[in-house]
N, C-alpha and C positions, 0 to 999 in steps of 0.2 A: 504494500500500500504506500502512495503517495505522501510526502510529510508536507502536509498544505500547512501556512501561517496566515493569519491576516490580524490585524489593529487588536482586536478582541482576544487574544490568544498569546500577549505578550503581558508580561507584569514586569513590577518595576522591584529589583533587590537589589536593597541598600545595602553599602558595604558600612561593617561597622565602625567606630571611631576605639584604637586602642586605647584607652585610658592609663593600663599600667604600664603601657610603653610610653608615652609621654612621659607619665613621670618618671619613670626611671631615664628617659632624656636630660628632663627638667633638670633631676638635678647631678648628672653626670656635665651640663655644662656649666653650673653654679660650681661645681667642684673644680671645675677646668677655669673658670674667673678666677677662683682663689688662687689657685695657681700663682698669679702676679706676683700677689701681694708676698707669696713664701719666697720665690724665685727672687724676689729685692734682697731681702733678707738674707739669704745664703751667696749672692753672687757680691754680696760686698765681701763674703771672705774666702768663698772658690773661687775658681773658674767655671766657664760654663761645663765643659766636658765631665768636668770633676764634680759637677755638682749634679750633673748626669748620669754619670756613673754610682753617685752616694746615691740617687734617688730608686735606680734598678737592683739595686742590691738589697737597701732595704724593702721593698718590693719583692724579690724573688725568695728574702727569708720567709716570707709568709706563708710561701708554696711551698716550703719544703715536703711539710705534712703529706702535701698532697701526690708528692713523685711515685710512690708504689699506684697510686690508684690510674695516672696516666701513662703508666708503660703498660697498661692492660687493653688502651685502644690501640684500632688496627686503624693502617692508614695506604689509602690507594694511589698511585703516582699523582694525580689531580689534587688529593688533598696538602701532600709534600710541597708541590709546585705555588697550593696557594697561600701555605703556609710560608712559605721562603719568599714570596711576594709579598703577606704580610708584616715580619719583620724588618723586611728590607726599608720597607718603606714607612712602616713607622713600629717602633720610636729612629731607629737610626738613622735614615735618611731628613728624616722629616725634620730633627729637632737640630741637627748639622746647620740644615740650609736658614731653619727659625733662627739660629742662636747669630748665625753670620750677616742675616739679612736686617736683623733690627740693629748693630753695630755700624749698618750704611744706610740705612737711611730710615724716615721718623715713623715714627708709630700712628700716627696718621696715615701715610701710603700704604703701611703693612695692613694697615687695618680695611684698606679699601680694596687690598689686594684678596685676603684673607676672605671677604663677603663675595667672591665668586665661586670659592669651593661648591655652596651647594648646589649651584643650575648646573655646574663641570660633572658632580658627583652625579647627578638626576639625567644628565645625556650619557654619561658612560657606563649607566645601571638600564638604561633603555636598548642596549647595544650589548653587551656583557650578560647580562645577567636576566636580557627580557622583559622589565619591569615596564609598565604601563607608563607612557609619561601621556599625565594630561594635562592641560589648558590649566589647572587650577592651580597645578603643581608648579608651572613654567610663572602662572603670576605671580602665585605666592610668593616664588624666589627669587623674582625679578624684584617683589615689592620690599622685600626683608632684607635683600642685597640692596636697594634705591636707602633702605634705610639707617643699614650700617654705614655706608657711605657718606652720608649725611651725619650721621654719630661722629667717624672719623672725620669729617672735616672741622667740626663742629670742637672736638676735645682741644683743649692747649696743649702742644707738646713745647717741650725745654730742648728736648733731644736735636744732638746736630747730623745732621744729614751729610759724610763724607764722600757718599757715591751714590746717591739715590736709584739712579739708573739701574746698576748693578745689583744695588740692595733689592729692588722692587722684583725683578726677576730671579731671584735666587726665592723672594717671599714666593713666588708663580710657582718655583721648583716645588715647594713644600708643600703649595695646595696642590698640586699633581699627586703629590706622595700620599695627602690625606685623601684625597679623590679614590686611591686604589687601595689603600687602606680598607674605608668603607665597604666597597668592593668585595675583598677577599672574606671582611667578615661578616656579609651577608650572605655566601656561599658558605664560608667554613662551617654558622650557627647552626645552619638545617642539619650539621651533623656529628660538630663536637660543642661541648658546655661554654658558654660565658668564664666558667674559671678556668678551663682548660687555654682557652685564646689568650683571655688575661696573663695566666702564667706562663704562656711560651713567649709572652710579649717581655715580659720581666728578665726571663732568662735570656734570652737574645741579646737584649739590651745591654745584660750587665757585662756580657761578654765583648760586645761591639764596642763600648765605651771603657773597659779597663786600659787596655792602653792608651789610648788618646788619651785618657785621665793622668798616666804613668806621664807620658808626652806634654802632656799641658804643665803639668806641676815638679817635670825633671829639675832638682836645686832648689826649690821654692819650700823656705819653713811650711810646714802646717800650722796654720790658727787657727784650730777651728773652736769654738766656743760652745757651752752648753744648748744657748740661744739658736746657735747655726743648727746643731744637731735637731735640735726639736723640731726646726722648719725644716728639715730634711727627713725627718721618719712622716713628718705632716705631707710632704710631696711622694713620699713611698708608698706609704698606705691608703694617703686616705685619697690624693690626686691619683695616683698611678693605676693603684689598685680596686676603690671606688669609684672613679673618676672612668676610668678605660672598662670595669667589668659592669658599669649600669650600662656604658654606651653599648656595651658587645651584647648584654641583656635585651636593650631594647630593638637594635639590630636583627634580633631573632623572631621580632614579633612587627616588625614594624619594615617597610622596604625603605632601602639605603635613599632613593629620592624624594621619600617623605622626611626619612628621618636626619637628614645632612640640612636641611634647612634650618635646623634647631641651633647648627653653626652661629647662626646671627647675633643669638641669645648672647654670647659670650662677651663681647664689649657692653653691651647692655648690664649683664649682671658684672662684670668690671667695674664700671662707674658707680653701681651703687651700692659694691663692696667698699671700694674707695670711698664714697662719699660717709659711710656708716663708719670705716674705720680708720679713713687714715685723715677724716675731714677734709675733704676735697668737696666743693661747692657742686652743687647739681643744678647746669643752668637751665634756659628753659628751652634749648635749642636739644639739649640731651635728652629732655621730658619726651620731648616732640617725636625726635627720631626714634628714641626705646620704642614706644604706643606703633607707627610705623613699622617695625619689626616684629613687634607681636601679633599685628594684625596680617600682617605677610605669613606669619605662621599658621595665624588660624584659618584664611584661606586654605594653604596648603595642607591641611590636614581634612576639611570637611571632606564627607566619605560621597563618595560618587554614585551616582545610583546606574546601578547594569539594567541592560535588557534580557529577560529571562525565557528564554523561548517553551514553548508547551504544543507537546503533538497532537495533532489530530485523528 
């Protein structure tokens, strides 16, 4: 028999709105704000490498616990390849080209560079990995990127710009890195855990950056201070390992072109981590463009209704 359709025979199914992938977004990029404000604090007495290297290490103690239980999964060439695609590209590549490209130029450009991740992440997850890209998706991260841009312009930097040019494209390197970051671990989640991603990220990491660490501080006393330490188990555990396993949580529940939008969030809860803690004024040009951003998010998120077809 013939599968006839007509107007009367089609219904309309709503896809639903994740709620606990949001928040476990929410506040994996509240975690990644904070970030700033620890990363001040220990780079006035490491280096960056070296305070890269303290951060994966504390970080990968956490996991120790867990190494009998992950030598018990199997792993297929595809998952090898997307795991070594993962690491690669972040934390070690990503946070190389981060650390070098705010040293040239200001955190303003970085900042407008950094708000094209998620439309880059949402075309290479349409291509990659199949994901639907729709019209609300393309606005939403047009609008949340028009609004971090506007954030960045908007913030006072002090910071001197030695090679901007260069700084801005080495930031471009980074959002590529995080672009396939995402990528890898919305493939890898449909089939290894959130801690598992988390902890191959850690250990990677701590391995990529001991020597650059060795390198970075060859001759140079150690000062590290009680203070320094404490903002360094705060960047291990609670950025590194919070921070990285809600995003990988939500990833598994949520597609990387929904959920890379949530990027935006971070200068936004910046400013008003900064303004809570370190007294930095909240002007009204930052009010404006935050609202802008959230509102490009909640676009991007509302749930799209299918056409549901029914036989005859």
């Amino acid at each position: 028999m013939a599968h006839i359709f007509s107007k009367r025979d089609y219904g309309m199914k709503q896809e639903r709105i994740d709620l606990i992938g949001i928040v476990f977004l929410l506040i994996a990029m509240l975690t990644w704000a904070s970030s700033f404000i620890a990363l001040k604090a220990v780079l006035g007495v490491l280096g960056p490498m070296s305070a890269m290297f303290g951060r994966m290490a504390i970080a990968s103690l956490c996991f120790v616990y867990f190494i009998k239980q992950f030598s018990t999964f199997e792993f297929t060439k595809k998952d090898i390849k997307y795991i070594l695609l993962l690491t690669f590209f972040e934390p070690c590549l990503y946070f190389i080209f981060e650390a070098k490209a705010l040293q040239l130029t200001t955190a303003s450009q970085a900042g407008m560079i950094t708000s094209m991740m998620p439309l880059m992440t949402a075309i290479a997850a349409s291509f990659v990995l199949k994901e639907y890209l729709s019209k609300r998706v393309v606005i939403g991260s047009a609008l949340a990127v028009a609004g971090a841009v506007w954030l960045s312009l908007g913030a006072q930097s002090s910071e001197h710009a030695t090679n901007p040019l260069l700084g801005n494209f080495l930031e471009f390197c980074a959002m590529i890195c995080g672009t396939w970051y995402a990528i890898s671990v919305r493939y890898l989640s449909q089939r290894f855990s959130a801690l598992f991603l988390t902890a191959i990220q850690a250990f990677v990491g701590t391995l990529f950056f001991f020597p650059l660490a060795l390198w970075e501080s060859w001759g140079v006393p150690l000062n590290l201070s009680w203070e320094a330490l404490g903002w360094l188990c705060y960047l291990g555990i609670v950025v590194t390992l919070g921070g990285y396993g809600m995003f990988n949580l939500a990833l598994s529940r949520i597609e990387a072109s929904r959920a890379s939008v949530f990027v935006n969030l971070i200068p936004v809860f910046t400013v008003l981590l900064a303004y809570f803690f370190l007294g930095e004024v909240l002007s009204q040009t930052e009010m404006m463009a935050s609202f802008v951003i959230f509102g490009g998010i909640i676009i991007s998120q509302l749930p799209r209704f299918r056409v549901k077809e029914k036989l005859l």
